[in-house]
C-alpha positions in Angstrom: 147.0 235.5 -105.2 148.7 233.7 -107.3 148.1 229.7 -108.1 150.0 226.9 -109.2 148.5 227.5 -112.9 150.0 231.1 -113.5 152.9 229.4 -112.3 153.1 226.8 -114.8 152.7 229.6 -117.7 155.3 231.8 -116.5 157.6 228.9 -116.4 156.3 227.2 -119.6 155.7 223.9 -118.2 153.1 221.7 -117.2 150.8 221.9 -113.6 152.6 218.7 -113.1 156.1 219.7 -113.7 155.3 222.9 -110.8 154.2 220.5 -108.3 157.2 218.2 -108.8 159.4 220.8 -108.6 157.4 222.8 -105.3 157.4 219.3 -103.3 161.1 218.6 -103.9 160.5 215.3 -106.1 162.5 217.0 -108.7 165.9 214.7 -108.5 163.3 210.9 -108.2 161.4 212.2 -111.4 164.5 213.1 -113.2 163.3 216.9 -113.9 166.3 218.8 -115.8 168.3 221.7 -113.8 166.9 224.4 -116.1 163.3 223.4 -115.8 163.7 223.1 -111.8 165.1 226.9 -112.0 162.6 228.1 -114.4 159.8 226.7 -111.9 161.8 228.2 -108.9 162.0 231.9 -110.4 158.5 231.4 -111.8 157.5 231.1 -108.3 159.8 233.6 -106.5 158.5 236.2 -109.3 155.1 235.5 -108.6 155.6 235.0 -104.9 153.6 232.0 -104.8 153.1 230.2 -101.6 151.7 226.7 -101.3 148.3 226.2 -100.0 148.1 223.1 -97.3 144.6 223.9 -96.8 143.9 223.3 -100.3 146.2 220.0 -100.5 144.2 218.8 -97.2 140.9 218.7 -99.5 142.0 216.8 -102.0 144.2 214.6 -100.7 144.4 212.7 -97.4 147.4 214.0 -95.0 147.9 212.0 -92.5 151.2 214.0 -91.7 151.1 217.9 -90.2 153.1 220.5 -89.9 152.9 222.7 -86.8 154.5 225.8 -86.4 156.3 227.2 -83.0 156.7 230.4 -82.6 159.2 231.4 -79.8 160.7 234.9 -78.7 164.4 235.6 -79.2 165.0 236.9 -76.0 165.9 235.3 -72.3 163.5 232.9 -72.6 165.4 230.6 -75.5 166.6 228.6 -72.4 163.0 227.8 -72.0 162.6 226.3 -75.7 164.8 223.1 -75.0 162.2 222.1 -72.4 159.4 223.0 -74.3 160.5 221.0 -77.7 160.8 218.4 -75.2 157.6 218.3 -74.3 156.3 218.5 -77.4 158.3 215.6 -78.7 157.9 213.7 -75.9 154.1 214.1 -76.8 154.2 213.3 -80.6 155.9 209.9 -79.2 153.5 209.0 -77.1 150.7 209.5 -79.4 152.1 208.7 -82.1 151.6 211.5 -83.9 153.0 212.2 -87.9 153.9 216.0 -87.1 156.4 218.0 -88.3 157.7 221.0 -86.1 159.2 224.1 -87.3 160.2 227.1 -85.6 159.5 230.4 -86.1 161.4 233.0 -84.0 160.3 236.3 -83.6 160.9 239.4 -81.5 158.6 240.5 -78.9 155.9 242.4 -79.8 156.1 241.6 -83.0 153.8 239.0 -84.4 151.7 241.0 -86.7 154.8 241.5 -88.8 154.8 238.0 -89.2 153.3 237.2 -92.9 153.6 233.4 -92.3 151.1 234.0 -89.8 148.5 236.2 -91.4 149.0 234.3 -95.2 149.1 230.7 -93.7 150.4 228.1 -96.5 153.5 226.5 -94.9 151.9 224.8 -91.7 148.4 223.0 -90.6 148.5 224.5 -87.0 150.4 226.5 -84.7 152.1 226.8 -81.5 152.3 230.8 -80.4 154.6 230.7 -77.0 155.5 233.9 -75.2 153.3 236.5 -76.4 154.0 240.6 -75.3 151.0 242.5 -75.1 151.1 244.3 -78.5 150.9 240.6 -79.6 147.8 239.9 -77.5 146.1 242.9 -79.1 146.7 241.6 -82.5 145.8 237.9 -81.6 143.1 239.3 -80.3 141.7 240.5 -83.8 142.9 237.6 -85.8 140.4 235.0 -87.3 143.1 231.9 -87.9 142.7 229.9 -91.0 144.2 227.0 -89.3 143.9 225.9 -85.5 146.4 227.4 -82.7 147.0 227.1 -79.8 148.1 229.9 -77.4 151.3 228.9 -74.9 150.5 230.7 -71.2 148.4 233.9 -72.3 144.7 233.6 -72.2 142.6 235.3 -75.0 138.7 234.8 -75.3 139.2 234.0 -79.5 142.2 231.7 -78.8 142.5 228.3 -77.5 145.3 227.9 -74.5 147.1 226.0 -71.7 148.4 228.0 -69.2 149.0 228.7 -65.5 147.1 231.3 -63.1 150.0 233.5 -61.8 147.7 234.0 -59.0 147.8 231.2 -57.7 152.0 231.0 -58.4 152.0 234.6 -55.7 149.9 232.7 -53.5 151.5 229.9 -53.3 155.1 232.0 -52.8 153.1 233.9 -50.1 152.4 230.5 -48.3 155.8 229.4 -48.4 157.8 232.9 -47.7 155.2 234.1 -44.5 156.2 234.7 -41.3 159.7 234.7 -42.2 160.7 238.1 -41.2 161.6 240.7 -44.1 161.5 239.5 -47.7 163.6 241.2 -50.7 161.1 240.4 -53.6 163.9 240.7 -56.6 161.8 241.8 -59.5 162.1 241.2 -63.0 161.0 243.5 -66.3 157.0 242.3 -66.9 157.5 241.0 -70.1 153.8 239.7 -70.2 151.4 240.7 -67.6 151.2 237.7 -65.7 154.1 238.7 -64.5 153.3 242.0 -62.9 150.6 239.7 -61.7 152.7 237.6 -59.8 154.5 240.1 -58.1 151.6 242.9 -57.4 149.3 240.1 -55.8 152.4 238.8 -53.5 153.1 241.5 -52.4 149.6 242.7 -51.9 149.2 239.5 -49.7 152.4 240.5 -47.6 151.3 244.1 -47.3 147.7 242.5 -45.9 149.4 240.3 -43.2 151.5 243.3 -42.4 155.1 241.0 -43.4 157.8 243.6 -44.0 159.8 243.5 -47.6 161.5 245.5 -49.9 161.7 246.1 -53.8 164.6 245.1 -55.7 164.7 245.3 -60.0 166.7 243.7 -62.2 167.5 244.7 -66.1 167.1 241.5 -67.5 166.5 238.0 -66.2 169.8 236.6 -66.3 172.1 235.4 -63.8 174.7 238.2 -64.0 171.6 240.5 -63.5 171.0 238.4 -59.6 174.9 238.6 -58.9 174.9 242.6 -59.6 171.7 243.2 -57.5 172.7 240.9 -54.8 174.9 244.1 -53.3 172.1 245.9 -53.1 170.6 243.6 -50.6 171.0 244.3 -46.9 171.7 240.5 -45.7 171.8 241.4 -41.7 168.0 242.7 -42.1 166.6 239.9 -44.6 165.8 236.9 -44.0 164.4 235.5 -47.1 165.4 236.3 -51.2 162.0 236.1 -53.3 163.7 235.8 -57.5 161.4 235.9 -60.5 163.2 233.2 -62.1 165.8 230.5 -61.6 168.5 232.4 -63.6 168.3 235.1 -60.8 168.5 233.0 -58.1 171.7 231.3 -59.3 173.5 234.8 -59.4 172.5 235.6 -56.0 173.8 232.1 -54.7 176.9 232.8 -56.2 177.8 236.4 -55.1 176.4 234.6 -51.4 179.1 231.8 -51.7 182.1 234.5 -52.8 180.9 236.3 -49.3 180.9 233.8 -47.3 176.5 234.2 -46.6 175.2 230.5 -45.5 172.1 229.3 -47.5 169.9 228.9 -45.5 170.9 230.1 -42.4 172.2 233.2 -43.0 169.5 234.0 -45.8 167.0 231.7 -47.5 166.0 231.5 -51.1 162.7 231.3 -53.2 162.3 231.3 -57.0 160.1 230.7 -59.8 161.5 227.3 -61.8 161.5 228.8 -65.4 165.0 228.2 -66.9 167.3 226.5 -64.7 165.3 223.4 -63.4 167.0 220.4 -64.5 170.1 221.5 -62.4 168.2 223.4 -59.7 168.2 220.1 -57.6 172.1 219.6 -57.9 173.3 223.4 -56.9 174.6 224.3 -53.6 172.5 224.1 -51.8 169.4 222.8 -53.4 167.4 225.7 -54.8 163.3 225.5 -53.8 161.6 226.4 -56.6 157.7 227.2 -57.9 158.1 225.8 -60.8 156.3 226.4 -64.5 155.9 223.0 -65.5 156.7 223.8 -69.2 157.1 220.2 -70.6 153.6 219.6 -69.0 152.2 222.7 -70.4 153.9 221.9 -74.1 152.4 218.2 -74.5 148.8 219.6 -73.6 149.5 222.4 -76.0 149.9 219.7 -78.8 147.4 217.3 -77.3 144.6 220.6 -77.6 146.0 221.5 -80.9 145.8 217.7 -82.4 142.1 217.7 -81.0 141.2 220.9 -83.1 141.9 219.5 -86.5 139.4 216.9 -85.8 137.1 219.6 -83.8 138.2 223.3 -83.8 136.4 224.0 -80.4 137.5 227.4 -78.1 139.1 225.1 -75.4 141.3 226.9 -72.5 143.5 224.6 -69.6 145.3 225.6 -66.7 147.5 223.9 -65.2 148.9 223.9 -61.7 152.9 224.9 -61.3 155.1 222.1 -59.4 156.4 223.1 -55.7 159.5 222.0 -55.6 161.1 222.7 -51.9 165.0 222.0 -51.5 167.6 223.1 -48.4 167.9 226.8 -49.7 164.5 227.3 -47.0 164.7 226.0 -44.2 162.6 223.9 -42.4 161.7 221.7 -45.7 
């Protein structure tokens, strides 16, 4: 791998001049254009990266850079909330961090160089993690601390929540209700098909009646399209896998004149939606991820690591949030 020095010779300069240039003091120490470009392709050629590990050892940092990664897929509504968290977080403690994101598709991650060649963050954030990912995670041995976002690896420090104990607390609240339409999602991770294979495991047990309905994709037009597939003079209750669902439901509901909740009630999982869950109509009861919780212990476990990188795993309880789409609340 290349170093600063081999830099410095291609470009004909001094150590000094490359590290100017790299930490983008060029303009306050007056560096000339040509010398800035001759460091710049000197270190494209070369494909030199920067090594904070290094600059951690001879210099104090007091500020960090942590790294987010964050699928580009239907869960981008869920980043707001998270970053919100997080910065919420870095107030309170006041914490000198730095966050950049790092998108990446599902499935993906061991494409990601940044990850495996670490250089341009002290820590990172990994959020929403496919299995192919896991399995890779799984064989990594991180340079610097992370932190893993709701998945659980025995290598890996992480806050998350127990999706069994989301199914049984949806079992609690949907019992004895008469017959159940449990609108499924795809199981992009597997505490998904979790969630929904230990519900309805429980409902099978107590003998509860329901039926199986999937969605393509967790999106609202995805709940209005399946929501004519459900038989609303035998069901009683609407189970979604996410708040995105449930609106499309409520929606094709209000255009056919169904009442919520007396001609149907409605369940969902609180991933997406929930800072306007409380003011649809009606009110939408939720189990909800508490994602700005989860975020802010994600940092606080993180921050801890630099000082002590010990395995440390969290769970945290999801929020029941009941509203007037269930009666009785």
């Amino acid at each position: 791998m290349a170093g600063i020095r081999d830099v410095a010779d291609l470009a004909g300069v001094s150590k000094s001049t490359v590290s100017i240039v790299i930490n983008g003091r060029s303009e306050e120490r007056k560096i000339p254009k040509e010398t800035q470009e001759k460091v710049l392709q000197a270190v494209k050629e070369l494909n030199y990266q920067i090594n904070l590990s290094a600059k951690r050892m001879r210099v104090p940092d007091t500020r960090k850079t942590i790294a987010l990664y964050w699928t580009t897929d239907f869960r981008d509504i869920m980043l707001a909330r998270f970053l919100k968290g997080v910065q919420q977080q870095i107030r309170k403690s006041q914490l000198s961090y730095d966050v950049i994101i790092y998108p990446y598709e599902n499935n993906t991650l061991s494409k990601e160089d940044s990850l495996i060649n670490v250089s341009s963050f002290h820590g990172a954030l990994i959020a929403n993690a496919g299995q192919e990912d896991l399995k890779f995670l799984s064989t990594l041995k991180p340079t610097v601390p992370i932190v893993l976002y709701n998945r659980v690896l025995e290598n890996i420090s992480s806050v998350y929540v127990d999706d069994g104990v989301i199914a049984r607390e949806a079992f609690g609240l949907l019992k004895n209700k008469g017959k159940i339409a449990i609108v499924k999602a795809p199981h992009s991770f597997e505490g998904m098909k979790i969630r929904d294979n230990t519900l309805m495991k429980l409902l099978y047990e107590n003998s509860q009646k329901y039926v199986e309905l999937n969605v393509e994709s967790n999106q609202s037009y995805d709940g209005y399209q399946i929501a004519s597939q459900i038989d609303f003079e035998t069901t009683s209750v609407i189970y979604t896998a996410s708040d995105m669902i449930a609106l499309g439901i409520m929606h094709y509901c209000y255009e056919q004149r169904i009442r919520i909740p007396e001609d149907i009630e409605i369940l969902s999982i609180g991933n997406g939606l929930t800072h306007i869950d409380e003011f649809l109509s009606p009110s939408l009861s939720t189990i909800q991820i508490p994602i700005e919780t989860m975020a802010a212990e994600c940092l606080l476990m993180l921050n801890k690591q630099f000082q002590n990188p010990k395995l440390t795993h969290k769970e945290i309880l999801p929020n029941i949030t009941l509203r007037n789409s269930l009666k009785n609340n």
